[in-house]
C-alpha positions in Angstrom: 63.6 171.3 81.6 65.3 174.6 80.2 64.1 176.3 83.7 65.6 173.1 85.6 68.8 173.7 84.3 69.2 177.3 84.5 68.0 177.4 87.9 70.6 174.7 89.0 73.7 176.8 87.0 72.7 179.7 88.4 73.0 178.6 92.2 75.8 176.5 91.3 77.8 179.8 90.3 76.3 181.6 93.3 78.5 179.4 95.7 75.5 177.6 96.8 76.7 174.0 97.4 75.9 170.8 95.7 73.5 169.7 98.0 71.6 172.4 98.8 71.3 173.1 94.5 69.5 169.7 94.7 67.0 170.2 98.0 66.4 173.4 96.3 65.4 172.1 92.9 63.8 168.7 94.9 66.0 166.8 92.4 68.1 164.5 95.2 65.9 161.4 94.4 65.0 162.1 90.8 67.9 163.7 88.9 71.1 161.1 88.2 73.4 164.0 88.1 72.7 165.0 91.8 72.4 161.6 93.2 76.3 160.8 91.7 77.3 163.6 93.2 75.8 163.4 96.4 76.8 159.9 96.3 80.6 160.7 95.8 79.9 163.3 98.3 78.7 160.9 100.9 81.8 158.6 100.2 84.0 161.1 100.2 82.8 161.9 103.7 83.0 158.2 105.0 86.8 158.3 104.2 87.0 161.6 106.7 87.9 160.9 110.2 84.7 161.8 112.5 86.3 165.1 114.2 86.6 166.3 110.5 82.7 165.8 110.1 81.9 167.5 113.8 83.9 170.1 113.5 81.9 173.2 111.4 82.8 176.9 111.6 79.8 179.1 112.3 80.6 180.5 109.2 80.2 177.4 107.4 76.8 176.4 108.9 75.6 180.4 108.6 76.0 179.4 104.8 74.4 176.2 105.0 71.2 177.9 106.8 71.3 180.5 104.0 71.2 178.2 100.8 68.7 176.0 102.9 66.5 179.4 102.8 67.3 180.0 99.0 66.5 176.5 98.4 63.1 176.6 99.5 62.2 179.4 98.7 63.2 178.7 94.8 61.0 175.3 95.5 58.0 176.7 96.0 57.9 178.7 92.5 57.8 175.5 90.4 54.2 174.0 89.5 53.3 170.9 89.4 53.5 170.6 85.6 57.2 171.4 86.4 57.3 168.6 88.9 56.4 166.5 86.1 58.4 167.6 83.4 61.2 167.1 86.3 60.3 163.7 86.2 60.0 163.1 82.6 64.1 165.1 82.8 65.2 162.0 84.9 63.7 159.4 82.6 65.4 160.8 79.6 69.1 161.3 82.4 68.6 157.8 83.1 68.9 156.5 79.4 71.8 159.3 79.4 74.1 157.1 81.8 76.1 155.2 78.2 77.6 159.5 78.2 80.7 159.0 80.1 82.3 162.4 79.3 79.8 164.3 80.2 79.1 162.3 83.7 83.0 162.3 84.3 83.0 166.0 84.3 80.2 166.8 86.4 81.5 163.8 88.8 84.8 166.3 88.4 83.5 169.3 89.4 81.5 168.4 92.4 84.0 166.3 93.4 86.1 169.9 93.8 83.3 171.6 95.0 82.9 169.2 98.0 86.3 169.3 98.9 86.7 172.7 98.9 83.1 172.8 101.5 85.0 169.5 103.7 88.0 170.9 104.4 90.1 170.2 108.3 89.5 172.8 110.3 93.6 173.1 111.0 93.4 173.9 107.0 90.6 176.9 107.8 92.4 178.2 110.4 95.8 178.5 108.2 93.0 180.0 105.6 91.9 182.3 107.8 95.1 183.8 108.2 96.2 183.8 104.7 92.9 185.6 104.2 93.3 189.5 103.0 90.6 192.4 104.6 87.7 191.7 103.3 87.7 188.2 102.4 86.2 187.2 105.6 82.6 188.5 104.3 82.6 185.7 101.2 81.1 182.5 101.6 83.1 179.3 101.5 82.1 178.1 97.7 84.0 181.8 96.6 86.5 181.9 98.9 87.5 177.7 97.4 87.0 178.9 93.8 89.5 181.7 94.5 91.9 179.7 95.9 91.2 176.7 93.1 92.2 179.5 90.8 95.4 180.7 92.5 97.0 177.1 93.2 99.2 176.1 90.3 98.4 173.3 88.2 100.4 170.1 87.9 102.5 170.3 84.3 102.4 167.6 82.3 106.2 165.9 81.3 107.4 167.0 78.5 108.7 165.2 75.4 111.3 165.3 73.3 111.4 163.9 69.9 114.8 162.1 69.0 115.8 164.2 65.7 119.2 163.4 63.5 121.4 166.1 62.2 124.4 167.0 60.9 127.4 167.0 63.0 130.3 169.2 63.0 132.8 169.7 65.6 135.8 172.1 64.9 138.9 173.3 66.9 139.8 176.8 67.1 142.9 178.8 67.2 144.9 181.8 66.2 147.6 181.0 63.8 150.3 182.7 61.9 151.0 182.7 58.2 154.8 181.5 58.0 156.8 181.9 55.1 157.9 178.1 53.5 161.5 179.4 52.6 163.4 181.9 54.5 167.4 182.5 55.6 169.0 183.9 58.7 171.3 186.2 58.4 173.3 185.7 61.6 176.1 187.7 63.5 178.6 184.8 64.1 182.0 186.1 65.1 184.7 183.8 66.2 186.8 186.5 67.6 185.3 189.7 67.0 183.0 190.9 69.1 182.6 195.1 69.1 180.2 196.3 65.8 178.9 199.6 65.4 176.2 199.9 63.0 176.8 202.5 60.0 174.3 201.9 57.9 171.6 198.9 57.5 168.5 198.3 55.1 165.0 199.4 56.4 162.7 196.5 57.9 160.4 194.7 55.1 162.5 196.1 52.3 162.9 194.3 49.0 166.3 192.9 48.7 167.9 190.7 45.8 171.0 188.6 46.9 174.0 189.9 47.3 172.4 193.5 48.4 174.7 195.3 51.5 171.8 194.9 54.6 174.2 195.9 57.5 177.2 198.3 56.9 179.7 198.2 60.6 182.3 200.6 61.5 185.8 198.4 60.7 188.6 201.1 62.7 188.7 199.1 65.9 188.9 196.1 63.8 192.2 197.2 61.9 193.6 198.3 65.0 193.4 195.0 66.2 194.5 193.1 63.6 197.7 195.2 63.1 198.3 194.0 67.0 198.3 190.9 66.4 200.5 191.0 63.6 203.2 192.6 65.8 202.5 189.8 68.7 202.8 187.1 66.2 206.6 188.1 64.9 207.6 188.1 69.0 206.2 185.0 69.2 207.3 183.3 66.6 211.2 184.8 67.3 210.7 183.8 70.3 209.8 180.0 69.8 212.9 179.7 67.4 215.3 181.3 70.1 213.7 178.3 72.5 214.1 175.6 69.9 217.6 176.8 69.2 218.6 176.8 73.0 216.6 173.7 73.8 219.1 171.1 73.0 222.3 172.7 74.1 220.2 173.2 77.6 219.7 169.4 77.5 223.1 168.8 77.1 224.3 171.0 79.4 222.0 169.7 82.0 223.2 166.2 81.3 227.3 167.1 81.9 225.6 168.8 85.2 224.1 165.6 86.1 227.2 163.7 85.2 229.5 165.9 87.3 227.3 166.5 90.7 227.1 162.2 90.5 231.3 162.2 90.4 231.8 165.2 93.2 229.1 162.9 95.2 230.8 160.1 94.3 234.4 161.7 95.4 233.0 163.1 98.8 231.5 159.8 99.7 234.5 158.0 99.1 236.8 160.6 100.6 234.6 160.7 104.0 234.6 156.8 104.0 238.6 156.6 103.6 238.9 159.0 106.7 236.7 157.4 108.2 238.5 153.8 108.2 241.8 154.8 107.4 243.1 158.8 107.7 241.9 159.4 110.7 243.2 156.9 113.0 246.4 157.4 111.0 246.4 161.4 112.2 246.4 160.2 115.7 249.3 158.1 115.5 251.0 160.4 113.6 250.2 163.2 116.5 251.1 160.5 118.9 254.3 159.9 117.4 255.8 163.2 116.3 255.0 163.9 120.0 257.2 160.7 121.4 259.9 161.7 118.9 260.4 165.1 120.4 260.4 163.7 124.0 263.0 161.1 122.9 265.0 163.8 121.1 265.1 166.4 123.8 265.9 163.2 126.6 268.8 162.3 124.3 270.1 166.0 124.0 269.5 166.1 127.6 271.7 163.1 128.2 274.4 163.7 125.7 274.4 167.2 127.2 274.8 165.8 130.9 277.8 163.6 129.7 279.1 166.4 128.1 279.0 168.2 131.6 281.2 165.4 133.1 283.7 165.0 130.4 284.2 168.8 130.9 284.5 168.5 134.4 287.5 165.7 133.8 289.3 168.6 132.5 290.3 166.0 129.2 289.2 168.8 126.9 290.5 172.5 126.3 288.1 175.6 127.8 287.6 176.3 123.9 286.5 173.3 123.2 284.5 172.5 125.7 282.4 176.1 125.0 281.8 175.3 121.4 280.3 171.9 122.5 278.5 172.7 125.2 277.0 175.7 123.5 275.7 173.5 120.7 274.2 170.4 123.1 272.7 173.1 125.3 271.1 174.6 121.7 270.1 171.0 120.7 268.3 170.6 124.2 266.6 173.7 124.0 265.4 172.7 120.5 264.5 169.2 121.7 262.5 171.1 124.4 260.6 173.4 121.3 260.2 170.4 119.7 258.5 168.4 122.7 256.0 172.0 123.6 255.3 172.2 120.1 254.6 168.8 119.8 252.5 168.5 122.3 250.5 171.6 121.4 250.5 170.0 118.0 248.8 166.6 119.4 246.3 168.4 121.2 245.1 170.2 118.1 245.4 167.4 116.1 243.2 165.0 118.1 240.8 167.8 119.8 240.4 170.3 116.6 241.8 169.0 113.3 240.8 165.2 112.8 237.2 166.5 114.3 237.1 169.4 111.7 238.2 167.0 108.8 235.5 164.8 110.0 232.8 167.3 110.1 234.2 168.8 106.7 234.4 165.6 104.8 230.8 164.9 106.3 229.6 168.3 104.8 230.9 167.7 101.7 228.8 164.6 101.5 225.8 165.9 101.9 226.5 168.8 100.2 227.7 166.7 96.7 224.6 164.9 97.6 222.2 168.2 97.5 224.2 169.2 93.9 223.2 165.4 92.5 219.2 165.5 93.9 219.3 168.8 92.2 221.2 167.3 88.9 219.2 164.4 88.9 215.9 166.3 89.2 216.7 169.1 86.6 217.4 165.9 84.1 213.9 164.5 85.0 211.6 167.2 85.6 213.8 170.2 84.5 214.0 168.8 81.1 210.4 167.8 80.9 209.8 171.8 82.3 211.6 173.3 79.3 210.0 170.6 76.6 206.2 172.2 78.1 207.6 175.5 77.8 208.8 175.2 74.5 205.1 173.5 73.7 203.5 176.1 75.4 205.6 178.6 73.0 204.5 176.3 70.4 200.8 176.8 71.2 201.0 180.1 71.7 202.7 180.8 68.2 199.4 178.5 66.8 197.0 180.7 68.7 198.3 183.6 67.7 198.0 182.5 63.8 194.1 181.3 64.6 193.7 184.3 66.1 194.5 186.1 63.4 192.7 184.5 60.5 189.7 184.3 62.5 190.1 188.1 63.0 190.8 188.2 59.3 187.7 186.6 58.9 185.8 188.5 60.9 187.0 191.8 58.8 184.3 190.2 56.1 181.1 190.3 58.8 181.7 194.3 58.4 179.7 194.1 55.7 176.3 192.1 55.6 175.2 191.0 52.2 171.8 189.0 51.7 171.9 185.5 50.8 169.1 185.1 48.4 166.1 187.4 47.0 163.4 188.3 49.5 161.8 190.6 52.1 164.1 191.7 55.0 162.4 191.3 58.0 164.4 192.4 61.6 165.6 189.7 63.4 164.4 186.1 63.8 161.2 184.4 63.5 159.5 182.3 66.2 156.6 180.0 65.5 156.1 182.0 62.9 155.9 184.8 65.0 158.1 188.4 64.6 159.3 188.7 68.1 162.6 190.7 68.0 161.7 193.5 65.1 160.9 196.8 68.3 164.3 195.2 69.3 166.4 195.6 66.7 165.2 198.4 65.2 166.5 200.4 68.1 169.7 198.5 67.0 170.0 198.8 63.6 170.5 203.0 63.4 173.6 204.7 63.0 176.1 204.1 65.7 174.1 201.7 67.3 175.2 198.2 68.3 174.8 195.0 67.6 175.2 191.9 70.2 177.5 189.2 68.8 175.8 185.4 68.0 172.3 187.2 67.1 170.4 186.9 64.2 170.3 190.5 62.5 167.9 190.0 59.9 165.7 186.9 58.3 165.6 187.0 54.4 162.1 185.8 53.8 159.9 184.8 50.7 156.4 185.3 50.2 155.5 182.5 48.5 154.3 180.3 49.5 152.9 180.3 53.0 151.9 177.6 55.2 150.0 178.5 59.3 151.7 178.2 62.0 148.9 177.2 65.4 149.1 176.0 68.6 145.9 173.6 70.6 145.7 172.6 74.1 146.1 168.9 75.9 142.3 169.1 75.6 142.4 169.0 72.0 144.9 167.0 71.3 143.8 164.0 71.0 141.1 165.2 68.8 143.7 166.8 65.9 145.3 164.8 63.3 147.2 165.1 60.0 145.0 165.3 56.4 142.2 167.1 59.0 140.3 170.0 56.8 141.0 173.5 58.2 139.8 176.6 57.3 142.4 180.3 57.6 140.1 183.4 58.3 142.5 186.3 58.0 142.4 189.4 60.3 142.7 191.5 58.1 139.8 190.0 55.9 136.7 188.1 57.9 135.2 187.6 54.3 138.1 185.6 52.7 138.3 182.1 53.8 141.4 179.5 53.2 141.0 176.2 52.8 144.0 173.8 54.7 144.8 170.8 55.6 146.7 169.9 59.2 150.2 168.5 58.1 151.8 167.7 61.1 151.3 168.1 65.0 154.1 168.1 67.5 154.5 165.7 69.8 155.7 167.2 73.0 154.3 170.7 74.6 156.1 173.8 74.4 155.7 177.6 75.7 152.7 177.4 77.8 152.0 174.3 77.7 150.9 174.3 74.2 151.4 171.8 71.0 152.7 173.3 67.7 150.2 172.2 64.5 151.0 173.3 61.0 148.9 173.4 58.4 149.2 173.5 54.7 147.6 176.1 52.7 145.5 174.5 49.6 146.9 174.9 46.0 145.2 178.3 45.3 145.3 181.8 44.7 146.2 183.6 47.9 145.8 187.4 48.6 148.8 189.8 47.6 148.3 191.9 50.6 148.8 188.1 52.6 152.2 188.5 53.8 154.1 186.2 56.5 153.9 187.3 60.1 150.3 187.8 59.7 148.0 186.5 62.0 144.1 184.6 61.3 141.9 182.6 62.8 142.2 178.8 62.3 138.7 176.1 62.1 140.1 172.6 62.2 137.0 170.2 61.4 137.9 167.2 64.0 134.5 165.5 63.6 131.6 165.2 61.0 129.2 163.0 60.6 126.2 163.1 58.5 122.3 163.1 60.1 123.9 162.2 63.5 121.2 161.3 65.9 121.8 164.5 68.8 119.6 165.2 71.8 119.8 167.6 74.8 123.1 166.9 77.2 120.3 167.5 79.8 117.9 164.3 78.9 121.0 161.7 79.6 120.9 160.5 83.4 123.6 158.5 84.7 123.5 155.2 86.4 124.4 156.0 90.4 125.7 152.0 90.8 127.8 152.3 87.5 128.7 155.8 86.6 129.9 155.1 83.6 126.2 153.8 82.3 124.3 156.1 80.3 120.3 155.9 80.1 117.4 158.1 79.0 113.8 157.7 79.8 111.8 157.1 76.8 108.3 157.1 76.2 107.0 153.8 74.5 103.6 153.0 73.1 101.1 151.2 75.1 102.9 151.7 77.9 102.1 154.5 80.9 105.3 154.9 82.5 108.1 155.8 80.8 111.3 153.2 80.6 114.7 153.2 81.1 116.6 152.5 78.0 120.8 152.5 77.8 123.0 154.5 75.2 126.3 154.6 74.4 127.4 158.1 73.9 130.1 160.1 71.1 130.9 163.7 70.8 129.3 166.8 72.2 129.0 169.7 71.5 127.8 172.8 72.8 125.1 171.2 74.9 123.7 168.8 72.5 125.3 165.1 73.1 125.6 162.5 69.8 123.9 159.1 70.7 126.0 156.2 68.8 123.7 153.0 70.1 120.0 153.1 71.7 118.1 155.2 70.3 116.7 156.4 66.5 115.5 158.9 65.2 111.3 159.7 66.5 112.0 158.6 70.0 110.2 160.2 72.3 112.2 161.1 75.7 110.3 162.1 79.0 112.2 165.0 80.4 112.7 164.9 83.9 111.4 161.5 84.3 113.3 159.5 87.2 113.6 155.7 86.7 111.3 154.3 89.6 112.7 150.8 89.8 116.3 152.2 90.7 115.2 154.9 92.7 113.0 152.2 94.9 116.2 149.8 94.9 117.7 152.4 96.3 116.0 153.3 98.9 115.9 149.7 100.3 119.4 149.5 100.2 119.7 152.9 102.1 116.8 151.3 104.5 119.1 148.3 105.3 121.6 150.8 105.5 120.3 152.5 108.2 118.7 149.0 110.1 122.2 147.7 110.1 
């Protein structure tokens, strides 16, 4: 039996195969070991298509020939007492059948054996080719045995155990420590706006109130102030010289509305009387001092012509008759004047001076008119003018006072004093943060200057302190008042300060950011701890106690329903996994919480695939495609 068995090893790890082992040891009939395996051999075989079974490499039937030889040559050696003994083996295998292991892992390993003899030739050829020099001189049974040792073998899923923990989700930040009381001291001028520095307190000094911080140069000042002393007095003689003449100007202005309205009156009257009355009047009158010396010189003409003939009658001495003849011919040559004259006067009179009293009467009109418009206007708008101007002087006097008490009390920002007992920190704070100090130190030095509406210096105290920090819109949501926070200095990683968020803003500000402040636990706090210094800021948003937390890798997602969760777990007496839903919480890193569906001692199937789905949806994707 011992010799049986060793003999069959010993060609099995020769590459001899299966069956020719057995014709060798003449154990095909006899031994139950060989006859399964040459029974799963020769089912094996049926399943093969019949050009598989035809086609044999020379190779392969080279070897066959050669463990044929081995085979018999081994069978002659035994005797018949082994033949027996063989027997006696197959008796004892046959009552061996109840050991299924043991069968199961021969079955096994012939099973790979024959395989690796049956393979397609198209999978010899691709063999071949993959062979390395050298290789082509080992039989089959090595060359499968090499190969069975190379091929990787199939891993088995792995599981993961559903384990609780504690769960502790912070929010991180840089923050500030911000002093809780603190006072600007601001440059405010109202009129003032030139100051040279003289002298001014170092930054982060000690100062108790009432302590000169900032010391300006005052000379420009003075100067200005004596300037507007002097403008004032002109202005205010001049508003009483205005208020003085303002009401004799009214009245005057009102006597020169008065008379332009009578002169207008008068020319307009005048003008209408020529009109209607003088002026046909004048022509007559030329008319009739011009018949009058016609009539006048014909009647000196005739009494002259009588005169002629009475002479001539002789009834009158040569004397006589000279003296009268002398004064009729005188008379006649004065009618005659008269008559020229008068009609040179008619002809001016109608052609020159009734026309030129028309057009001057007319001219006077519109000229009276003018001097009322201009009456008229300077009591409407002319009085109004000099009441705005006398207003305006008025104004100007107030201004001018303002002026100067708000450069009076400018005189007292000369001088900077501190308002209250404190550190003196340069310039102004924001979010906590010093932002101006590099500025205004370049400021605060001897005859430099200082711009007007700026904060010069903050008057802080040190105690007690409160952090100043800032989250994103991804971590909003998750911060709230009363949350727990922890202040790690930078100065100090070792001390820790506990906190609590008091309030979070509710609108964004520079960079997008939200403002959170947090209050610093009732506690002793380090002297060196001053404001403007900076930490790092833990704000606990979420802990829970033995939280049940797997892998963020383990949860698959439903491809109907995205919003479905699922994980494949592993259940007893059951071979396939199966799908079971859960409702997640927070994460965190890359571990998930798990609120509903699963406990702790789950197991989960990594990498298992939910077949049901997957098959649903590859029918859909069949109809898909049919339609």
């Amino acid at each position: 039996m011992i010799r049986w068995l060793s003999t069959f090893i010993v060609l099995l790890f020769a590459g001899v195969n299966g069956n020719a082992a057995a014709d060798a040891l003449g154990l095909i009939a006899v031994s139950p070991v060989t006859a399964a395996a040459v029974g799963l051999q020769e089912s094996e075989e049926a399943e093969d298509d019949d050009e598989e079974e035809e086609q044999e490499t020379e190779g392969e039937k080279e070897g066959k020939d050669e463990d044929a030889d081995e085979s018999k040559d081994e069978a002659k050696k035994p005797d018949d007492a082994d033949a027996e003994e063989a027997k006696d083996e197959t008796k004892s295998a046959d009552e061996a059948k109840d050991d299924a292991k043991s069968e199961d892992d021969e079955k096994a390993e012939k099973s790979k054996l024959t395989k690796a003899d049956e393979k397609k030739p198209e999978d010899k050829k691709s063999e071949k080719m993959d062979q390395k020099p050298g290789d082509e001189d080992k039989p089959a049974d090595e060359k499968s045995a090499d190969e069975k040792k190379k091929a990787p073998e199939k891993k088995k899923p792995e599981i993961v155990k559903v384990r609780t923990k504690n769960l502790k989700i912070e929010v991180e930040a840089e923050g500030v420590f911000v002093a809780e009381e603190s006072e600007e001291v601001a440059l405010r001028p109202e009129e003032w706006t030139t100051f040279k520095v003289l002298e001014a307190v170092p930054h982060g000094k000690r100062v108790r109130k009432g302590d000169v911080l900032v010391k300006f140069d005052d000379k420009d000042l003075e100067e200005a102030l004596a300037e507007k002393s002097l403008a004032q007095r002109l202005g205010e003689l001049a508003l009483m010289e205005a208020e003085e003449e303002f009401p004799r100007l009214e009245k005057a202005i009102a006597l020169n509305y008065d008379q332009a309205k009578r002169e207008y009156d008068q020319a307009n009257d005048e003008y209408a009387r020529f009109q209607k009355t003088m002026r046909e009047m004048s022509e007559k009158l030329a008319e009739y001092y011009l018949k009058s010396a016609e009539q006048d010189f014909e009647s000196a003409q005739e009494e002259l012509d009588q005169l002629v003939k009475m002479y001539e009658a002789d009834e009158l001495t040569e004397e006589t008759e000279e003296i009268v003849l002398r004064r009729q011919k005188f008379q006649v040559e004065a009618a005659k004047f008269f008559v020229d004259y008068s009609k040179i006067n008619h002809d001016y009179t109608m052609n020159v001076s009734i026309p030129r009293r028309d057009e001057m009467l007319k001219t006077a009109v519109e000229l009276a008119k003018i001097e009322f418009d201009r009456a008229k206007m300077a009591k409407s708008l002319g009085m109004n003018k000099k009441r705005y101007e006398l207003q305006s002087l008025r104004e100007t006097r107030a201004r001018s006072l303002e002026n100067h008490a708000k450069l009076e009390a400018n005189r007292a920002l000369m001088t900077l004093k501190s308002p209250a007992d404190g550190i003196a920190y340069y310039g102004r704070q924001v979010n906590g943060r010093w932002i101006e100090v590099g500025s205004m130190e370049q400021k605060l030095i001897p005859f430099g200057a200082v711009s007007p509406n700026s904060v010069v210096m903050t008057i802080v105290k040190d105690r007690p302190l409160y952090v100043e920090t800032s989250i994103g819109e991804k971590e909003l949501p998750t911060v709230k008042s009363n949350q727990v926070a922890i202040i790690v200095p930078a100065a100090d990683v070792e001390v820790e300060l506990k906190g609590s968020v008091d309030d979070v803003a509710d609108v964004p500000g520079s960079g997008n950011k939200f403002a959170v402040r947090i209050e610093l636990k009732a506690g002793k706090t380090p002297d060196w701890l001053m404001p403007g210094m900076t930490g790092k800021t833990k704000i606990t948003t979420y802990d829970v106690k033995n939280a049940v937390v797997i892998a963020a890798d383990l949860v698959q997602t439903d491809e109907e329903n995205p919003k479905k969760k699922y994980v494949m777990v592993q259940i007893e007496d059951e071979e396939k996994p199966v799908r079971r839903e859960i409702k997640l919480g927070k994460s965190k890193d890359k571990e998930v919480e798990v609120l509903k569906g699963l406990k702790k001692g789950d197991e989960i199937v990594k990498g298992a695939k939910d077949e049901e789905a997957e098959d649903d949806v590859e029918e859909a994707d069949a109809e898909a495609e049919k339609k």
